[in-house]
N, CA, C and O of each residue as an XYZ file, in Angstrom:
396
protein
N       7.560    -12.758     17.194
C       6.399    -11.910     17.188
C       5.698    -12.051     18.527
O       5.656    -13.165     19.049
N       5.124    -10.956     19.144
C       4.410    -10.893     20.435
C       3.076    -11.254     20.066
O       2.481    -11.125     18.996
N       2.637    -11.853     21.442
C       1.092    -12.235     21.268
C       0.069    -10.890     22.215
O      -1.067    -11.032     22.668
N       0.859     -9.780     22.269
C       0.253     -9.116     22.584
C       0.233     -8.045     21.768
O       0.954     -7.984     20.773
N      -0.920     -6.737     22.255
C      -1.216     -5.939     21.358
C      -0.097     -4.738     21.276
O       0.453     -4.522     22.355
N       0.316     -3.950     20.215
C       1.672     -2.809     20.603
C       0.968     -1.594     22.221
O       1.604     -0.880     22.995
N      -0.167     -1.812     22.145
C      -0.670     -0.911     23.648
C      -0.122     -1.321     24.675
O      -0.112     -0.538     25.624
N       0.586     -2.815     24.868
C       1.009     -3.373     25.784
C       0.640     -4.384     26.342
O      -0.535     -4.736     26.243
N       1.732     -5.247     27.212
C       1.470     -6.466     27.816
C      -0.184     -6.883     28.435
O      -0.743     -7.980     28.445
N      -0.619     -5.674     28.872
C      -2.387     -5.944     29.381
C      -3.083     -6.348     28.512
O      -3.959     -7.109     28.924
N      -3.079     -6.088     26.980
C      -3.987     -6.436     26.211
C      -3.987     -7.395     25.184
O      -3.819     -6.972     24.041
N      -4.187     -8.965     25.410
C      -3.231    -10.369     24.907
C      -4.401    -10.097     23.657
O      -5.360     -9.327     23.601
N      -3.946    -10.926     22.864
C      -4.212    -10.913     21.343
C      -4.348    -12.399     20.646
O      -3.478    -13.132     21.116
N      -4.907    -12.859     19.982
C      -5.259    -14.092     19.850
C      -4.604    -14.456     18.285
O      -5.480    -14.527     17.422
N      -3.344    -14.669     17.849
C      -3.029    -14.851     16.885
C      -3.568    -15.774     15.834
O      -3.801    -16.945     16.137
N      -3.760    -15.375     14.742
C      -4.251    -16.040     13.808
C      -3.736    -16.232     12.228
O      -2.775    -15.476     12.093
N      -3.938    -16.780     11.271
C      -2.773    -16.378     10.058
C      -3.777    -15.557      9.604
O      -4.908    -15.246      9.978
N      -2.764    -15.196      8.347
C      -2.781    -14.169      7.319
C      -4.382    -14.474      6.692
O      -4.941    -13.470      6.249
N      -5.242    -15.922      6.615
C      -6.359    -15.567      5.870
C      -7.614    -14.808      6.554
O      -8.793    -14.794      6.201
N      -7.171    -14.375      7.312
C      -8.315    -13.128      8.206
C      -8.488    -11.933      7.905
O      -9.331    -11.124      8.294
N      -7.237    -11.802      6.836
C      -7.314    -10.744      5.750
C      -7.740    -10.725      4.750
O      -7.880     -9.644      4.176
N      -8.102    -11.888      4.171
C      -8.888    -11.829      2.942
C      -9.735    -10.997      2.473
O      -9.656    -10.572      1.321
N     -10.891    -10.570      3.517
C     -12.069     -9.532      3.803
C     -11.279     -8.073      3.276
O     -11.259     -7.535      2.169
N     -10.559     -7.644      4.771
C      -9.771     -6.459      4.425
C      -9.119     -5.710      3.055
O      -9.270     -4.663      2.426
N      -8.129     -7.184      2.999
C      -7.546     -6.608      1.521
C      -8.637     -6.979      0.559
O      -8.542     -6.207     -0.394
N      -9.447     -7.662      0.417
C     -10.198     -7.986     -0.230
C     -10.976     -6.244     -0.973
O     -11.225     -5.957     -2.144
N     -11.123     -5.566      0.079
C     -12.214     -4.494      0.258
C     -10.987     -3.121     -0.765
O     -11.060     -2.527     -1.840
N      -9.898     -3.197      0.504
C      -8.999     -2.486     -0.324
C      -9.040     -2.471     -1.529
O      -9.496     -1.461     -2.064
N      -8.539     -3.672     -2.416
C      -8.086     -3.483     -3.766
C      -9.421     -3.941     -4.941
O      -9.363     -4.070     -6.164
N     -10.624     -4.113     -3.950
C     -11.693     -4.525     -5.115
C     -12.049     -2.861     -5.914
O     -12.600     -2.826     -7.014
N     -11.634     -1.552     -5.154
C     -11.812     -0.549     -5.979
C     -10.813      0.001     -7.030
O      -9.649     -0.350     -7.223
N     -11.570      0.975     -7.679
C     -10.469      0.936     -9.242
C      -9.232      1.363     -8.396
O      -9.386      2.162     -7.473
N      -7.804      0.758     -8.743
C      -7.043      0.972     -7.868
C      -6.097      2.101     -7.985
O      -5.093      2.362     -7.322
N      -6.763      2.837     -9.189
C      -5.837      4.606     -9.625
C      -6.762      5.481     -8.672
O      -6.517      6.685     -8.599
N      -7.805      4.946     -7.942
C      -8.608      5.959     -6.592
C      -7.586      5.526     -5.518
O      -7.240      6.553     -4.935
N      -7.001      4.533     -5.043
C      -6.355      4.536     -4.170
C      -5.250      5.671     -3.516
O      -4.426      6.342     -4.138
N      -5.487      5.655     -2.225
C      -4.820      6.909     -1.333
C      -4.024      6.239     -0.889
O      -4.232      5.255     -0.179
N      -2.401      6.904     -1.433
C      -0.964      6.435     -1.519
C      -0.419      7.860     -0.024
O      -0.837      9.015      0.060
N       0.349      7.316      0.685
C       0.903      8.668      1.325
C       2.420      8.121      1.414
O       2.658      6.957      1.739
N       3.644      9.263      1.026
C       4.737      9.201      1.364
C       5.070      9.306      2.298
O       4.590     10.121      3.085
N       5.940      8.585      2.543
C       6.765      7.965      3.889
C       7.766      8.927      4.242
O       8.102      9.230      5.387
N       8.381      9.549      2.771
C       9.621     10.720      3.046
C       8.995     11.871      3.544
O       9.161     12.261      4.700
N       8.431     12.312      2.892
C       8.071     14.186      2.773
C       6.580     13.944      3.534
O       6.557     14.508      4.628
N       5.383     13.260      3.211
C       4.109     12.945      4.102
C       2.828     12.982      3.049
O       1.624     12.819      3.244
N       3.828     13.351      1.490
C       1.947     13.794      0.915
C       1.476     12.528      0.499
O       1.855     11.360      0.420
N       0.295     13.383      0.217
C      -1.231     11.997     -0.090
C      -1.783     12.186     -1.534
O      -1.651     13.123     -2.322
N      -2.237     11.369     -1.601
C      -3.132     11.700     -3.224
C      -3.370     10.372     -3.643
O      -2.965      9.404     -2.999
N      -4.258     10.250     -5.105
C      -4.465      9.273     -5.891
C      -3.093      9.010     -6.212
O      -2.200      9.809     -6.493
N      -3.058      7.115     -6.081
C      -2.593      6.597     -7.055
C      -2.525      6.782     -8.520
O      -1.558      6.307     -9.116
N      -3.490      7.454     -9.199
C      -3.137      7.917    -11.071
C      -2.463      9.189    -10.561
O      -2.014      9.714    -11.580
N      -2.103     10.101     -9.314
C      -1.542     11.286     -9.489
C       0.274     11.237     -9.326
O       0.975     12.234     -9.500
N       0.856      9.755     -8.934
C       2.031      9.622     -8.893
C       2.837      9.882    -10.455
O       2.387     10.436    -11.458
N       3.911      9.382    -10.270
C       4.640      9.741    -11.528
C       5.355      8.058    -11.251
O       5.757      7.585    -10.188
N       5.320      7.359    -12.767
C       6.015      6.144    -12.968
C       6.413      5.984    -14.029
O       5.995      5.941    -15.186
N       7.528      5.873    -13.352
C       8.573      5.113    -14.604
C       8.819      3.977    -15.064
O       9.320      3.161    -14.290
N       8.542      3.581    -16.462
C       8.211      2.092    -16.711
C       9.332      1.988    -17.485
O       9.948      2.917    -18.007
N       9.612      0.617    -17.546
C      10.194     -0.568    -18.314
C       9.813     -2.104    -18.419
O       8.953     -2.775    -17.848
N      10.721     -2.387    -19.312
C      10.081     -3.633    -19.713
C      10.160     -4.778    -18.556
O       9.647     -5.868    -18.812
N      10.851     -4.548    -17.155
C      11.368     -5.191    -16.332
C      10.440     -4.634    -14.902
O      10.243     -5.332    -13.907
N      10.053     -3.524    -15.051
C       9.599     -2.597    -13.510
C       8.755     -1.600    -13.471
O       9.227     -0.701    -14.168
N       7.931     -1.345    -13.100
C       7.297     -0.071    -12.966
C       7.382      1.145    -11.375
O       6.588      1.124    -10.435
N       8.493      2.013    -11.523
C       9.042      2.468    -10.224
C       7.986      3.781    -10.061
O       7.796      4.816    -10.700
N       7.454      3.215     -8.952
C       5.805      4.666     -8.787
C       6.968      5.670     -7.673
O       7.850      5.127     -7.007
N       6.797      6.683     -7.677
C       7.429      7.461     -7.428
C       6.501      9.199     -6.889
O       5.670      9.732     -7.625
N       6.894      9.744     -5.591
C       5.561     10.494     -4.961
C       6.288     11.635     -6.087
O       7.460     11.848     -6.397
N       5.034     12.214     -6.501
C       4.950     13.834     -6.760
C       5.639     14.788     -7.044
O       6.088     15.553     -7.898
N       5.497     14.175     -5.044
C       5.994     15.916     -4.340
C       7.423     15.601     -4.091
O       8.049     16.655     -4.205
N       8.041     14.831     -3.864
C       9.566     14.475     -3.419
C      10.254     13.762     -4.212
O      11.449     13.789     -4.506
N       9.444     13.149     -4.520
C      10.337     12.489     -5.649
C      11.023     10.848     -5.457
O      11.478     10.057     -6.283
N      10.833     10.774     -3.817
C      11.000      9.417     -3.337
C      10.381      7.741     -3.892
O       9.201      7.594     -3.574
N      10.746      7.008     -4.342
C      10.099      5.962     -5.165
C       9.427      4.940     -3.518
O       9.897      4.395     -2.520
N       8.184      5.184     -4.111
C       6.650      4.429     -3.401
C       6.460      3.487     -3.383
O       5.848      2.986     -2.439
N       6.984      2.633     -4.639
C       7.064      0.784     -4.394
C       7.171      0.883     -5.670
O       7.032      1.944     -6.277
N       7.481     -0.442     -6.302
C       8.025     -0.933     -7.422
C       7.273     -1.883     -7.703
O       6.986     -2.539     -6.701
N       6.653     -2.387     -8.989
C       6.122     -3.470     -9.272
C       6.818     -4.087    -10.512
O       7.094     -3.467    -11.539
N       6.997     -5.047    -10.335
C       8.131     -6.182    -10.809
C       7.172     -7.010    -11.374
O       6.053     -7.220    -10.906
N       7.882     -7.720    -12.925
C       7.381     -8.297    -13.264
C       5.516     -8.044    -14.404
O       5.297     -6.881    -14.743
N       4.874     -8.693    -14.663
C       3.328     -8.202    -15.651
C       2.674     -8.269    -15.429
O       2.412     -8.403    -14.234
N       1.900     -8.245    -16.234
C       0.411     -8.198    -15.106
C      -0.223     -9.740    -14.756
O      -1.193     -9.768    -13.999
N       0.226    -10.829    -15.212
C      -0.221    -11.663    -14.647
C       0.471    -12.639    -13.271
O       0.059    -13.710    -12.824
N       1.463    -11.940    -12.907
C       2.153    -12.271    -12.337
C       3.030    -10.684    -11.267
O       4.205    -10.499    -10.950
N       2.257    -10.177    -11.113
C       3.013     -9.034    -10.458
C       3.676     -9.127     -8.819
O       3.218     -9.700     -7.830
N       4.831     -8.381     -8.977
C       5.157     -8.296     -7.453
C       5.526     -7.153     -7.095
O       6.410     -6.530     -7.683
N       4.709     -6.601     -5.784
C       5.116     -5.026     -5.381
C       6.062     -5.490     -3.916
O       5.970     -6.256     -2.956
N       7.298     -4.133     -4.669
C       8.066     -4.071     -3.747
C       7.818     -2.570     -2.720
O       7.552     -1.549     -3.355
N       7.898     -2.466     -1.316
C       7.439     -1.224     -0.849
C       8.423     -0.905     -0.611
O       9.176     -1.620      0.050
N       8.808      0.409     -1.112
C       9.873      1.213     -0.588
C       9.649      2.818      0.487
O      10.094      2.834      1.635
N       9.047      3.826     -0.009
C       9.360      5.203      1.046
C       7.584      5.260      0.963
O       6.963      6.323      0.966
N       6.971      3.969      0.894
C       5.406      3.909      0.958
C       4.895      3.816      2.024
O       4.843      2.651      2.420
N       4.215      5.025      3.111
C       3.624      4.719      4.510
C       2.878      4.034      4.517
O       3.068      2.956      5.079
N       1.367      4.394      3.744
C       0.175      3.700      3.727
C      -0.351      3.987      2.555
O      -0.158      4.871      1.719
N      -1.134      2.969      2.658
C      -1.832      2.887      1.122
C      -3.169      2.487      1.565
O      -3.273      1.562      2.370
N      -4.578      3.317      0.955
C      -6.180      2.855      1.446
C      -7.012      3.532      0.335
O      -6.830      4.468     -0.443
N      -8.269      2.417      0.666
C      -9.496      2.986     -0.394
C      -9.618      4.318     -0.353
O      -8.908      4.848      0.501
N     -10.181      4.922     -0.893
C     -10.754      6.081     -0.758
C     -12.100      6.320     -0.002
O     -12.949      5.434     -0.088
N     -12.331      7.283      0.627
C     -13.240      7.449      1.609
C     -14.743      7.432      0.493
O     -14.669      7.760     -0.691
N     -15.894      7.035      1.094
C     -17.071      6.647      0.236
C     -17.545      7.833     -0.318
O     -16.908      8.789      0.124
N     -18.527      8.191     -1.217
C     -18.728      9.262     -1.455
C     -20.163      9.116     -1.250
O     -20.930      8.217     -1.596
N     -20.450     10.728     -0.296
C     -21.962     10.547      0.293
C     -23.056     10.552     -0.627
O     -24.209     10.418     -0.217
């Protein structure tokens, strides 16, 4: 991993671990998380997380976009113990505040 920023070698970067995210993701997932703005990685669309389509079993839950049909990540395992796998998932964010 580089200690610089992807803008390039001019702009050095001060590495730090992963708990500097706490805040961040913190913020992310403290909202109800079926408001969350999912965008596909294949085709490009956006929407709520409750507007995907998932297919459950007793083993997986495969979230899957909409519009293409491409599977968005997988969550493995229950709810007390969950693990998401990302598959054709670009980004995933809160939803913008409401004025």
């Amino acid at each position: 991993m580089s200690a610089h920023h992807p803008a390039g070698p001019v702009d050095p970067v001060t590495p730090v671990d992963g708990n500097v995210l706490a805040g961040r993701l913190g913020a992310l997932f403290a909202v109800e998380v079926t408001t969350l703005i999912v965008v596909c990685g294949a085709c490009g669309a956006s929407g709520a997380l409750a507007e995907a389509v998932v297919e459950l079993d007793d083993e997986a839950a495969i979230v899957r976009c909409r519009a293409c049909t491409h599977t968005l990540f997988t969550v493995l395992g229950d709810d007390e113990a969950p693990v998401l796998r990302p598959a054709s998932l670009a980004s995933i964010a809160a939803p913008a505040p409401k004025p």
